[in-house]
LUMTITI-840957 format. One line per 4 residues: their letters; for each residue z, x, y of N, C-alpha, C. Coordinates in pm, whole numbers. Example, Ala and Ser with C-alpha at 12.3 -4.5 7.8 and 13.67 -1.06 7.14 Angstrom:
! residues 2
AS) 780,1319,-569,780,1230,-450,780,1320,-330 | 708,1285,-225,714,1367,-106,787,1290,3
***
This chain:
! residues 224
XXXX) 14196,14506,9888,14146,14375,9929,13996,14372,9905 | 13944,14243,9846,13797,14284,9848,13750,14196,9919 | 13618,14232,9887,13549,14157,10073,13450,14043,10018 | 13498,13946,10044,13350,13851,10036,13210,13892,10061
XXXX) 13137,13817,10004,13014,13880,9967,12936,13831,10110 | 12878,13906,10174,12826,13811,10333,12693,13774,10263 | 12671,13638,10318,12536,13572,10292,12450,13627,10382 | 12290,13641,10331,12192,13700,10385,12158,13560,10425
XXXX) 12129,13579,10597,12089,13435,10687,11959,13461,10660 | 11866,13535,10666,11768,13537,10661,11696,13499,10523 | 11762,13537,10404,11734,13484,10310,11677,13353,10279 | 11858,13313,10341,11885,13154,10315,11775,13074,10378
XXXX) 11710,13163,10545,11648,13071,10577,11440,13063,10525 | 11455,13191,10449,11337,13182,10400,11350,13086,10272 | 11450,13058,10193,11440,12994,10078,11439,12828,10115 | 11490,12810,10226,11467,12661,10266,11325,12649,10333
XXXX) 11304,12732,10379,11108,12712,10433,11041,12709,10303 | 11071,12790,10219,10981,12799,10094,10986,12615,10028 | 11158,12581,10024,11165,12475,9927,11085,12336,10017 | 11101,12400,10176,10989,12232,10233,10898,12244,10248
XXXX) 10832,12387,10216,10675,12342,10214,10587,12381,10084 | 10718,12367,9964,10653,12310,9853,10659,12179,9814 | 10789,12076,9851,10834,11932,9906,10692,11875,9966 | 10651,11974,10080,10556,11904,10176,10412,11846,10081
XXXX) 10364,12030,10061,10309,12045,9934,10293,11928,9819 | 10385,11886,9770,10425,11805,9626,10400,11662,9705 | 10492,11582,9817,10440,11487,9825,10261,11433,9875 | 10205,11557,9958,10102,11587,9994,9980,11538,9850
XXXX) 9998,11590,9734,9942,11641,9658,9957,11453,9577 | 10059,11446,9581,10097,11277,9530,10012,11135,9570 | 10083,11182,9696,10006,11087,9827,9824,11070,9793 | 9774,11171,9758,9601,11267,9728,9562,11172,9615
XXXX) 9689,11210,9457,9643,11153,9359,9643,10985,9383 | 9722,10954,9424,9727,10759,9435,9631,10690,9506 | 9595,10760,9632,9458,10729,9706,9349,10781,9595 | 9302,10888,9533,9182,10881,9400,9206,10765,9294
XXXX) 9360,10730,9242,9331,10628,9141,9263,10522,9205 | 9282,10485,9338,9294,10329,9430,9121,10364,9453 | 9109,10446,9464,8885,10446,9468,8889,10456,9403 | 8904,10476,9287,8846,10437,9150,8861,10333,9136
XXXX) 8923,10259,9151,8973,10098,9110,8913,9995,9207 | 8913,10054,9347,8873,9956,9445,8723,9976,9452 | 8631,10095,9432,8509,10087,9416,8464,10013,9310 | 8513,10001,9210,8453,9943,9084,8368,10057,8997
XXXX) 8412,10146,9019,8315,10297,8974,8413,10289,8806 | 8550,10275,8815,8625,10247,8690,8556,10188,8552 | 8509,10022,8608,8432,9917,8565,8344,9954,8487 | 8273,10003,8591,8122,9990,8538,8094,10131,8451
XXXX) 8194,10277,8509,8169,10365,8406,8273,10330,8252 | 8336,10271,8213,8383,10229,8101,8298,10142,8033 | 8222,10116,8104,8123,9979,8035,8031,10085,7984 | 7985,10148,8080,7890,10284,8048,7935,10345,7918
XXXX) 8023,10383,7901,8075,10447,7802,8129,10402,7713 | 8205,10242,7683,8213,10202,7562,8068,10139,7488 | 7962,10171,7568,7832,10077,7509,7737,10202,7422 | 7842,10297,7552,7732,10431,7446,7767,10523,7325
XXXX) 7894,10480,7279,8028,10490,7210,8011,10376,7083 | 7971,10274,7110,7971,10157,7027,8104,10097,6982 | 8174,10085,7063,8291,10018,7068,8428,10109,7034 | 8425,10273,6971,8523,10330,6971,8577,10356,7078
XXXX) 8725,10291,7088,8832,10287,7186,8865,10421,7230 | 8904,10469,7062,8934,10668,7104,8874,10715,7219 | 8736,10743,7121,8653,10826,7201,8607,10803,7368 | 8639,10638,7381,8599,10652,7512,8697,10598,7594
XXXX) 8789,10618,7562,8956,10669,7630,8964,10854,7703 | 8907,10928,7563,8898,11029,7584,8823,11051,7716 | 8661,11002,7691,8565,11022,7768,8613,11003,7894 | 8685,10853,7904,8700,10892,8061,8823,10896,8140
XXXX) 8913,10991,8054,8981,11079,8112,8925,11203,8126 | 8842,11250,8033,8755,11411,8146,8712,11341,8243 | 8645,11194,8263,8565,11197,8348,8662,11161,8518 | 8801,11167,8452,8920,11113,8559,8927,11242,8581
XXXX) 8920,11364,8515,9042,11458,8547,8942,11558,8608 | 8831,11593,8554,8741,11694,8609,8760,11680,8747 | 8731,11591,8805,8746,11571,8961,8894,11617,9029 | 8895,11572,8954,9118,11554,8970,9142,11732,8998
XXXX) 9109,11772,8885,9115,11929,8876,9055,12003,9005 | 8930,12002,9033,8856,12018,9170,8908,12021,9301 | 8987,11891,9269,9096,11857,9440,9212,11908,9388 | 9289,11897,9343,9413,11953,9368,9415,12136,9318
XXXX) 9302,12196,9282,9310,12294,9277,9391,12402,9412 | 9333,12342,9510,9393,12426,9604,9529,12389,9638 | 9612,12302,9609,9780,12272,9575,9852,12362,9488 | 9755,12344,9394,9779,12458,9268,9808,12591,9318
XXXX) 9688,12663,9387,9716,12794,9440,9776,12793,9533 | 9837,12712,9661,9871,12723,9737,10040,12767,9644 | 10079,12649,9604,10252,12650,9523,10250,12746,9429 | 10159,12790,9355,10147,12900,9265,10100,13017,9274
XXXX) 10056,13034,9368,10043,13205,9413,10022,13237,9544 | 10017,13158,9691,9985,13182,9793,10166,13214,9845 | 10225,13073,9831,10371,13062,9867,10445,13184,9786 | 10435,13199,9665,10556,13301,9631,10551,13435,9665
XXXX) 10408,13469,9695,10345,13595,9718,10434,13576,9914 | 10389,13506,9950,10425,13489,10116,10559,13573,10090 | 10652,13438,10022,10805,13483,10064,10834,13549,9962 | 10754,13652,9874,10846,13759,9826,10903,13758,9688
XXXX) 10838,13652,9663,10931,13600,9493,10777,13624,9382 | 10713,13646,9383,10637,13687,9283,10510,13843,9334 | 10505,13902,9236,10369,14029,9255,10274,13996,9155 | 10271,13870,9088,10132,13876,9015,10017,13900,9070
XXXX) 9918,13888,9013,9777,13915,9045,9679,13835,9039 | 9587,13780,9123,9534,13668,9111,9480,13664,8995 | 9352,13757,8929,9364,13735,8789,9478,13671,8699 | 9572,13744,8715,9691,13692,8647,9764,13521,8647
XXXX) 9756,13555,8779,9769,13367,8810,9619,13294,8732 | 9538,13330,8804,9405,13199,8707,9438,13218,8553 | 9414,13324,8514,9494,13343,8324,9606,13195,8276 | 9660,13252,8386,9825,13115,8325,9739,12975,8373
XXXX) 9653,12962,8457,9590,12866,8501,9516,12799,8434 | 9399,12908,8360,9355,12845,8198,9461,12841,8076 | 9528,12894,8059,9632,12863,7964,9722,12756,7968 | 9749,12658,8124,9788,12563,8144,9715,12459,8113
XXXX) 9595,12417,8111,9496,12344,8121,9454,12374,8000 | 9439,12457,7896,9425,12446,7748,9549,12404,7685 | 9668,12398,7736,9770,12325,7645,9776,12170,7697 | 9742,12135,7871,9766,12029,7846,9622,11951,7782
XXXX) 9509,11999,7774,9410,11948,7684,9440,11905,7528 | 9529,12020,7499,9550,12007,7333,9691,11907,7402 | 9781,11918,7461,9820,11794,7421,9840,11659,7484 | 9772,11674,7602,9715,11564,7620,9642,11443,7566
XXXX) 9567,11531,7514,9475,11407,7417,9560,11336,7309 | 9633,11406,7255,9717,11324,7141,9784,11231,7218 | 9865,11273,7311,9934,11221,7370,9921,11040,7397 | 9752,11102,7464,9687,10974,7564,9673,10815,7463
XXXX) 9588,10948,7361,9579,10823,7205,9706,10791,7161 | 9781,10828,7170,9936,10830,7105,9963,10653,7205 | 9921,10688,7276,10041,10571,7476,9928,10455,7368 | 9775,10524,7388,9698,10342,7445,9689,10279,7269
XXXX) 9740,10365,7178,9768,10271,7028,9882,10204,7063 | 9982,10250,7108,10140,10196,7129,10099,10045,7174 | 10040,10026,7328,9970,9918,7411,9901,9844,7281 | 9794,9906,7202,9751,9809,7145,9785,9712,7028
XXXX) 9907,9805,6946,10006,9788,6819,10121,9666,6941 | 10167,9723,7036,10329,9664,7021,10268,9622,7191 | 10210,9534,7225,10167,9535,7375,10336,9480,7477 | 10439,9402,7346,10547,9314,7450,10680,9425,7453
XXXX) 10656,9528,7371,10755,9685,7383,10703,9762,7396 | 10593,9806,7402,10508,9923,7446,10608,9990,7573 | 10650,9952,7680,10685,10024,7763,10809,10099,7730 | 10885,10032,7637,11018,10092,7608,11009,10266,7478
XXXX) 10868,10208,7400,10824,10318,7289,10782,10445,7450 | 10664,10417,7474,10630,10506,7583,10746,10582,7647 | 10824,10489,7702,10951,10592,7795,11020,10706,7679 | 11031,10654,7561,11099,10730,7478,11014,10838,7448
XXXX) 10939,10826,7397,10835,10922,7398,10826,11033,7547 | 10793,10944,7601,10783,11044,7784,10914,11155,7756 | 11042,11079,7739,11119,11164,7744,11141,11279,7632 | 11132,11270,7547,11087,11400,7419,10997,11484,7444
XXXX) 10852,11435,7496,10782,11542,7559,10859,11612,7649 | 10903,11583,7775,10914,11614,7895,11069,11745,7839 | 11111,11649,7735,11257,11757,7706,11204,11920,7619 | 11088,11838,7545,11035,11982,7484,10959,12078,7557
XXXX) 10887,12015,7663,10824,12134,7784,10939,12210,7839 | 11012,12115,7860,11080,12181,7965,11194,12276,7876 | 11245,12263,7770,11254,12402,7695,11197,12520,7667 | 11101,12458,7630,11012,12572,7605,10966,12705,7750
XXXX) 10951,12592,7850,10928,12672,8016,11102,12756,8055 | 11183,12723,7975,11272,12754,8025,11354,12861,7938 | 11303,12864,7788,11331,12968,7725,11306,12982,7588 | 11176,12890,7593,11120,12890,7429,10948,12994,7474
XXXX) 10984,13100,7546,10842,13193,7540,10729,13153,7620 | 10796,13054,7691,10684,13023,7816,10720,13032,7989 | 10630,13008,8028,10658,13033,8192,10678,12906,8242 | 10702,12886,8366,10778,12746,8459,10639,12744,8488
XXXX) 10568,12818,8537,10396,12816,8619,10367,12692,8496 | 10355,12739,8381,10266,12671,8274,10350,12539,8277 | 10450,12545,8233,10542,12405,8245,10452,12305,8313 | 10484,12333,8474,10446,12241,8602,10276,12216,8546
XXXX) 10213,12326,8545,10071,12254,8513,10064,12175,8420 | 10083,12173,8284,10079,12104,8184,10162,11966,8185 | 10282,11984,8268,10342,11880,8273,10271,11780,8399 | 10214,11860,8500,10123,11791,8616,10025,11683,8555
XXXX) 9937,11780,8519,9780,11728,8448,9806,11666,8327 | 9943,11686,8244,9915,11512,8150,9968,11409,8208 | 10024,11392,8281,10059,11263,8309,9978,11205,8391 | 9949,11309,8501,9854,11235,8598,9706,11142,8507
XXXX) 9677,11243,8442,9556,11235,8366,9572,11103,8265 | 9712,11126,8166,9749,10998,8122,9787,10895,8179 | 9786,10883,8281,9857,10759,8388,9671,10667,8373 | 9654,10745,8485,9536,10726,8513,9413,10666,8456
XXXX) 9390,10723,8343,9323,10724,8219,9321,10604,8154 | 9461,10555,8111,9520,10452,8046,9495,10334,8169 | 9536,10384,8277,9535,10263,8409,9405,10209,8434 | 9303,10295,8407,9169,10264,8431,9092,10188,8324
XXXX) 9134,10217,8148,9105,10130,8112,9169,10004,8045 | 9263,10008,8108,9350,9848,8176,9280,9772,8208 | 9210,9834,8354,9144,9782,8482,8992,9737,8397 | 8935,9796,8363,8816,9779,8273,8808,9658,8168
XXXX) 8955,9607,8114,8960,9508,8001,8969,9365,8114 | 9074,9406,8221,9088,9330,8327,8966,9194,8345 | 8870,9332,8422,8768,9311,8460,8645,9171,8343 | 8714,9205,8237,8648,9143,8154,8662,9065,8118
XXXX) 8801,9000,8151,8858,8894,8087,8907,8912,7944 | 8985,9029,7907,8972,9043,7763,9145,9081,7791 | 9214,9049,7648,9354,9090,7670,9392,9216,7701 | 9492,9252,7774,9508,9421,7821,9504,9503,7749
XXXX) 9539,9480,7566,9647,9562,7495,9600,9506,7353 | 9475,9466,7361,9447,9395,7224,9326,9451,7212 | 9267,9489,7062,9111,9549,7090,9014,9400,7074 | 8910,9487,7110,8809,9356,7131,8737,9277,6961
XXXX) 8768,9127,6991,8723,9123,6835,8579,9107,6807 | 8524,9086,6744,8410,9049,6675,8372,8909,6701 | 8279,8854,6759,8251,8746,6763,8171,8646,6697 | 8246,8546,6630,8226,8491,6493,8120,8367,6537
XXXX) 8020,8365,6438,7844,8267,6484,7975,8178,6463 | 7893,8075,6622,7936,7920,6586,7873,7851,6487 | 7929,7759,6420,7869,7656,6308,7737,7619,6388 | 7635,7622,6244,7505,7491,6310,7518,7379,6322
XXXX) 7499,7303,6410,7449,7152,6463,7365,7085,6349 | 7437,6995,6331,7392,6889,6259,7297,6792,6318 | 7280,6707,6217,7195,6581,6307,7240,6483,6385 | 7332,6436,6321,7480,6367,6355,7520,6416,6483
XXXX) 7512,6561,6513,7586,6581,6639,7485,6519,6731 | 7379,6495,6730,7270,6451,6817,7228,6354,6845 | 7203,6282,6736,7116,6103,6774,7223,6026,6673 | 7350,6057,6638,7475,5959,6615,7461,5916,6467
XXXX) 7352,5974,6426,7344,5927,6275,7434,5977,6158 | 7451,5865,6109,7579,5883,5962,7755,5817,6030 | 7687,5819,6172,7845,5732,6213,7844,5611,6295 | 7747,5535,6171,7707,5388,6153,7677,5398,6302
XXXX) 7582,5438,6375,7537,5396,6484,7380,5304,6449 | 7324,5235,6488,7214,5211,6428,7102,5203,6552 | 7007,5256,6536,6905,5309,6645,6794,5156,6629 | 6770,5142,6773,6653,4949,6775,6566,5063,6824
***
């Protein structure tokens, strides 16, 4: 007769503490990012640094798309750093599921943050051409897209030579960063009265004024 396998209670009950106070963790960390987009937006700090930066840019969209997503994410990076270590090396070390080394963890930490740099940026330019090419399907190209990325990370984290650590970061910090990024200079065209999804045109000299437009002459008016 063989014997069922007895479940370890103690296990079970460390793996459910682990999974709610990375839950806690994750919505914690959510909750964090949506209150930073909403000051950015509700201060007007968005505004006025896009103005800053497309004037010092001279009207390239790229480059100052780029610009201020470092200038979204640097911060971004700063605060949620300690989420980062908490879910990535404080918690697994606690309950028993990892022996890396903190060196070791920051390593995968820059290696997360150099892939989502390299592909982030394509990415970001990739979304806000889509918006500006196809502004009345843009959302349907984007989702498709979202989902090809998201299917190729998550292969790759899962058995194309990479780690789940790197996954989650890279998959964290582009979207947030591309959400954001793109949302802000939305908010910036907004602000301006200019279409969301259209670049800005060139503004063509009005015709000169005639004489005619002025004291009525040539359309038989006759002056006493």
């Amino acid at each position: 007769i063989t014997q069922r396998p007895q479940l370890d209670l103690e296990r079970q009950a460390q793996a459910k503490e682990f999974a709610r106070l990375r839950r806690r963790l994750a919505l914690s960390e959510t909750a964090l990012g949506f209150l930073y987009l909403v000051l950015w937006l509700a201060s007007g700090l968005a505004a006025q640094l896009a103005d800053q930066i497309e004037q010092a840019v001279s009207g390239s969209w790229a480059i100052a798309l780029v610009l201020m997503a470092g200038c979204l994410a640097v911060p971004w990076f700063l605060i949620s750093l300690p989420f980062d270590y908490i879910v990535g090396f404080r918690l697994p070390h606690r309950f028993g599921q990892s022996n890396q080394s903190l060196a070791g963890w920051v390593m995968d930490l820059v290696k997360g943050l150099g892939l989502a740099a390299m592909l982030g940026v394509p990415l970001l330019l990739g979304l806000y051409a889509v918006m500006r090419a196809w502004p009345e399907v843009w959302w349907a190209i984007a989702g498709l897209g979202y989902l090809g990325v998201s299917l190729v990370l998550a292969v790759r984290a899962t058995g194309g030579g990479g780690g789940a650590h790197d996954y989650l970061i890279v998959e964290s910090k582009v979207h947030f960063v591309g959400r954001g990024a793109a949302l802000l200079q939305i908010e910036q065209h907004r602000a301006q009265g200019r279409h969301l999804f259209q670049p800005r045109r060139a503004r063509t000299p009005a015709p000169p004024h005639t004489a005619h437009e002025h004291d009525g002459r040539g359309l038989g008016v006759r002056n006493t």
